[in-house]
PADO-476165 format. One record per residue (C-alpha): x, y, z; residue number from 1. Coordinates in steps of 0.02 Angstrom, whole numbers, padded with zeros to 5 digits. Layout:
N
@c1=X&c2=Y&c3=Z&pos=NUM
...
This chain:
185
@c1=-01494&c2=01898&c3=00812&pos=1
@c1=-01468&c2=01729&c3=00695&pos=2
@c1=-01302&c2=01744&c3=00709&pos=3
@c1=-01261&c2=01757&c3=00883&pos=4
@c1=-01371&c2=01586&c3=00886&pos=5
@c1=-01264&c2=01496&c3=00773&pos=6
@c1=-01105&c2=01568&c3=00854&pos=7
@c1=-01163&c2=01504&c3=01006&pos=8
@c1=-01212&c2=01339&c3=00931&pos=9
@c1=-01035&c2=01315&c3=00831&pos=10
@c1=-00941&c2=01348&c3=01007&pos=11
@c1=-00959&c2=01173&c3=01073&pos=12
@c1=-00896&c2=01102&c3=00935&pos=13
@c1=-00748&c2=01198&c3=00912&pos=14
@c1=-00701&c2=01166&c3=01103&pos=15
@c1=-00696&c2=00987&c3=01068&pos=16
@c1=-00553&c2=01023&c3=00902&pos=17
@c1=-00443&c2=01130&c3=01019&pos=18
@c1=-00283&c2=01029&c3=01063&pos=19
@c1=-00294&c2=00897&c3=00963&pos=20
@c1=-00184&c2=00848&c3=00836&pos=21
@c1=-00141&c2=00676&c3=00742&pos=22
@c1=-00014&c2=00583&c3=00832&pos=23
@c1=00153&c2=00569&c3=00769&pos=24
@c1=00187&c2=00367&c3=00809&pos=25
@c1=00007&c2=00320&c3=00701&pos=26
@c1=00061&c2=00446&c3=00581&pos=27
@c1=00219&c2=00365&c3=00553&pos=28
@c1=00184&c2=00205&c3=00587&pos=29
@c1=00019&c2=00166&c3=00520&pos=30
@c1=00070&c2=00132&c3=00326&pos=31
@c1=00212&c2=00034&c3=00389&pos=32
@c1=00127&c2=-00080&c3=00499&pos=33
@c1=-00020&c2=-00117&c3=00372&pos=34
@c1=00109&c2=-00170&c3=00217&pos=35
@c1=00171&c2=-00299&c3=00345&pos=36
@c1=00023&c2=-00354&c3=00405&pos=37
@c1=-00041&c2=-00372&c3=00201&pos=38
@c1=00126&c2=-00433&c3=00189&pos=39
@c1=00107&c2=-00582&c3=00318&pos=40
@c1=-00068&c2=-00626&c3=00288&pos=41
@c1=-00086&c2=-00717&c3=00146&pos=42
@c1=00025&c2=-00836&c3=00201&pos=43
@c1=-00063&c2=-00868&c3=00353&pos=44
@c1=-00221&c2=-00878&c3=00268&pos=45
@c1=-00204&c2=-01014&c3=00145&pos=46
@c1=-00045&c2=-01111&c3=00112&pos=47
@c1=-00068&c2=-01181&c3=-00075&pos=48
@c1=00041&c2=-01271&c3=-00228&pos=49
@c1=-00003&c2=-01138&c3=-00351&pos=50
@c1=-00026&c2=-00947&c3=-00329&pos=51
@c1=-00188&c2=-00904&c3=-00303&pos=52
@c1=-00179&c2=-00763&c3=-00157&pos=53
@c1=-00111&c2=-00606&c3=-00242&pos=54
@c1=00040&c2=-00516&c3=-00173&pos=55
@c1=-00062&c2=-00423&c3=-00049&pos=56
@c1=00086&c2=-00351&c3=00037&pos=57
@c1=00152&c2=-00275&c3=-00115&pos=58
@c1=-00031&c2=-00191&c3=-00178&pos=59
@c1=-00038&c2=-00098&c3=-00011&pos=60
@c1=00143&c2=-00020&c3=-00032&pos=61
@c1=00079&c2=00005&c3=-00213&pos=62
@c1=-00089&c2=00105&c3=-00140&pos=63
@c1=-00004&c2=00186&c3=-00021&pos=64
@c1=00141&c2=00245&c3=-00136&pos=65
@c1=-00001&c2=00313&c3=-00246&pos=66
@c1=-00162&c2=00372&c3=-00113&pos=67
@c1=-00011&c2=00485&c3=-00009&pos=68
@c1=00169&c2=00480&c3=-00122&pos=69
@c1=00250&c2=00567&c3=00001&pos=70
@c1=00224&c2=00464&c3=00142&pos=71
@c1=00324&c2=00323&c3=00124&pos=72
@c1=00509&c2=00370&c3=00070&pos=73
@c1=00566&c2=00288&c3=-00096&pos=74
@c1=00699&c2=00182&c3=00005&pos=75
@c1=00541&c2=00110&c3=00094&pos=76
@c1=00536&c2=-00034&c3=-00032&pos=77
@c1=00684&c2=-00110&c3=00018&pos=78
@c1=00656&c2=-00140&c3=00202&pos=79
@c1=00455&c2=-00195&c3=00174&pos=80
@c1=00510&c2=-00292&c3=00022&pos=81
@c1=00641&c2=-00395&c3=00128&pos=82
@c1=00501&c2=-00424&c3=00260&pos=83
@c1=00394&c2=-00480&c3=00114&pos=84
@c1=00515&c2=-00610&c3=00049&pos=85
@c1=00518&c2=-00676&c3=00225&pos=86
@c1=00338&c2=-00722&c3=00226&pos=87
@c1=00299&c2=-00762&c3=00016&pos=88
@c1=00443&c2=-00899&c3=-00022&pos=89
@c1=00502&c2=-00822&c3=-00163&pos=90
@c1=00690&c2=-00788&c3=-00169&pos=91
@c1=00765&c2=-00683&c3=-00022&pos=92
@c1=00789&c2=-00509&c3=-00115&pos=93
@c1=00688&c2=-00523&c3=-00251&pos=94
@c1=00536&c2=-00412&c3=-00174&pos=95
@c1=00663&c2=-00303&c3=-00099&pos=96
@c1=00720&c2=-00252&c3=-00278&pos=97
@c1=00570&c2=-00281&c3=-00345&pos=98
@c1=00486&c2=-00168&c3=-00227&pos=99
@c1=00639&c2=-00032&c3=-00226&pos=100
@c1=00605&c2=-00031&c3=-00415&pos=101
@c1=00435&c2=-00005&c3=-00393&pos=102
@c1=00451&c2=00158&c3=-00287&pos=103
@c1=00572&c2=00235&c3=-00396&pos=104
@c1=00448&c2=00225&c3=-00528&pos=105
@c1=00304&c2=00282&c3=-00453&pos=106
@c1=00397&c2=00428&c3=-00405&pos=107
@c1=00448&c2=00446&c3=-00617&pos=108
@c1=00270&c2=00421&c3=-00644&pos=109
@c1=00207&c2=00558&c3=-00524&pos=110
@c1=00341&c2=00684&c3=-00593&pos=111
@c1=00281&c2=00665&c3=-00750&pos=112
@c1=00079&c2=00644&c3=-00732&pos=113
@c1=00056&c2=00800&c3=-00573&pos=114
@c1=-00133&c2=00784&c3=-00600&pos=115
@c1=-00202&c2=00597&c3=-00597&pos=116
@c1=-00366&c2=00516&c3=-00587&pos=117
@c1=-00427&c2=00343&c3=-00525&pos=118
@c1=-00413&c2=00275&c3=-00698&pos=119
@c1=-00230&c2=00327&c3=-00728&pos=120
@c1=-00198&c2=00271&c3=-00543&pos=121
@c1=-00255&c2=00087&c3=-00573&pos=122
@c1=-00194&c2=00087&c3=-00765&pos=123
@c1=-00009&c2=00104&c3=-00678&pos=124
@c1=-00040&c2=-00024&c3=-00551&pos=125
@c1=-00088&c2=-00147&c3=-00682&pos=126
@c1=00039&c2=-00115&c3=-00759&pos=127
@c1=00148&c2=-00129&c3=-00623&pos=128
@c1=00064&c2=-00275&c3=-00533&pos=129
@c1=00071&c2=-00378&c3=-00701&pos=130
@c1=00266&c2=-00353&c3=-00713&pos=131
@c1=00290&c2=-00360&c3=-00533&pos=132
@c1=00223&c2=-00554&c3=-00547&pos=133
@c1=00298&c2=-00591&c3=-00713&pos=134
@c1=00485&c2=-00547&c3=-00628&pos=135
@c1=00434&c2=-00629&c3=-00486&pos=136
@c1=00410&c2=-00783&c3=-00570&pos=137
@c1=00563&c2=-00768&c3=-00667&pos=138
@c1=00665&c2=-00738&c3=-00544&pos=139
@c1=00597&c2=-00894&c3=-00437&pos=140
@c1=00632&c2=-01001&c3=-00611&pos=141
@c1=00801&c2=-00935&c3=-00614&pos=142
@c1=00809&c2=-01009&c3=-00396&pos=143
@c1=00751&c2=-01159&c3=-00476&pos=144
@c1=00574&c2=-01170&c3=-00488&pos=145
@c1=00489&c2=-01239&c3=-00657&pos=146
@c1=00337&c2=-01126&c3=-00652&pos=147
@c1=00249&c2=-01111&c3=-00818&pos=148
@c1=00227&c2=-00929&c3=-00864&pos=149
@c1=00024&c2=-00968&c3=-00876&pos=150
@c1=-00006&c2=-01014&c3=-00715&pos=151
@c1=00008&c2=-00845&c3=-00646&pos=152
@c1=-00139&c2=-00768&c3=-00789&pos=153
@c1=-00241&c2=-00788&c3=-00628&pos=154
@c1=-00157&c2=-00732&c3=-00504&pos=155
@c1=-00133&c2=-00551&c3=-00622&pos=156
@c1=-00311&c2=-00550&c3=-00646&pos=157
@c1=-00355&c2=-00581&c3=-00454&pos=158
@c1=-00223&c2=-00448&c3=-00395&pos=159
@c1=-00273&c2=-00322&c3=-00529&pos=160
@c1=-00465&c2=-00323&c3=-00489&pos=161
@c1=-00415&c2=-00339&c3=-00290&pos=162
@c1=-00311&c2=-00172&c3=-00307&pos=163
@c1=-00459&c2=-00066&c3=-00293&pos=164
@c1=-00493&c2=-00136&c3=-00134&pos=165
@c1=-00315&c2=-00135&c3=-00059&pos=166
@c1=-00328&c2=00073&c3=-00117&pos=167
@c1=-00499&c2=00050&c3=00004&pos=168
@c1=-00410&c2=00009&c3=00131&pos=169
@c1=-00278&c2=00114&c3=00122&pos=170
@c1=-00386&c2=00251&c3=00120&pos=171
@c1=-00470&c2=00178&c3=00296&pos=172
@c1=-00324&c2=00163&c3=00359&pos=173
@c1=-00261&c2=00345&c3=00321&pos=174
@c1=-00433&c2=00419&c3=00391&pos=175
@c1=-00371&c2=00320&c3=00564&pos=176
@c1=-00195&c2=00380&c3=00555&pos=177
@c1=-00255&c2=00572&c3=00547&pos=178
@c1=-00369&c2=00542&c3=00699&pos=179
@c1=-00351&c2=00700&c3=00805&pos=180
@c1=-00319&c2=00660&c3=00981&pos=181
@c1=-00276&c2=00778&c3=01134&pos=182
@c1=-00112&c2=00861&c3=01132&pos=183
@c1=-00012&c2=00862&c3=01317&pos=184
@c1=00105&c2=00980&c3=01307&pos=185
């Protein structure tokens, strides 16, 4: 008799899971939409001589690259990164490649190291966030900027110890794209 009770119990439930399925637009456009946002917001935040906001833009395509590789397509960096040099003054292109780059090595990385763990995860993104600001900075020397190369120690501490929480809210983010809703067919 018990399990005719919980069969009966487990019935509602599994009504409200038939038909639904994520939809296809958040799916998509979900990761997209939240590297541009990251991508515009420290610049709307605070406006300062001296970097202090860390690239937040680039640490959610960096999170998102790693929390679902698949997701975003390796030529993704080059359309987010020129949206990201529209909104972070550094010179137009430089994000693009820098960001291109980027994917094409996370993808080398994940051929090479199938099985990963947080540590590895945020060992590669310090490694990548510290060159990703170091170029950065040379390449806005080489537009003409005289930026000493110690100014941005800071800024690669700030980023690196804010990456775990850009990977937080990537992972929020993903639990809202997968949302199940109802299907009309």
């Amino acid at each position: 008799m018990k399990p005719l009770q919980n069969l009966k119990k487990a019935t509602p439930a599994s009504r409200k899971s038939i038909n639904r399925v994520p939809s296809p637009t958040l799916a998509i456009g979900i990761p997209w939409f939240t590297v541009i946002l990251a991508s515009i917001l420290p610049g709307v935040l605070v406006v300062a001589s001296a970097p202090i906001m860390p690239p937040v833009g680039y640490l959610m395509f960096l999170a998102w690259r790693q929390l679902r590789p698949g997701l975003l397509p390796v030529w993704s960096g080059l359309p987010l990164g020129l949206i990201d040099d529209l909104y972070s003054g550094q010179p137009f292109g430089s994000a693009a490649l820098l960001w291109s780059v980027s994917a094409i090595v996370l993808d080398v990385v994940e051929a090479r190291l199938p099985w990963r763990s947080f540590l590895t995860e945020w060992l590669v993104a310090i490694a990548m966030i510290a060159v990703y600001i170091v170029i950065g900075l040379a390449l806005a020397n080489w537009a003409g900027a005289s930026t000493p190369l110690q100014t941005v120690g800071p800024l690669i501490v700030i980023s690196v110890l804010f990456y775990p929480l850009a990977g937080r809210l990537v992972a929020f983010a993903d639990r809202i794209r997968l949302i199940p809703f109802m299907e009309i067919s």
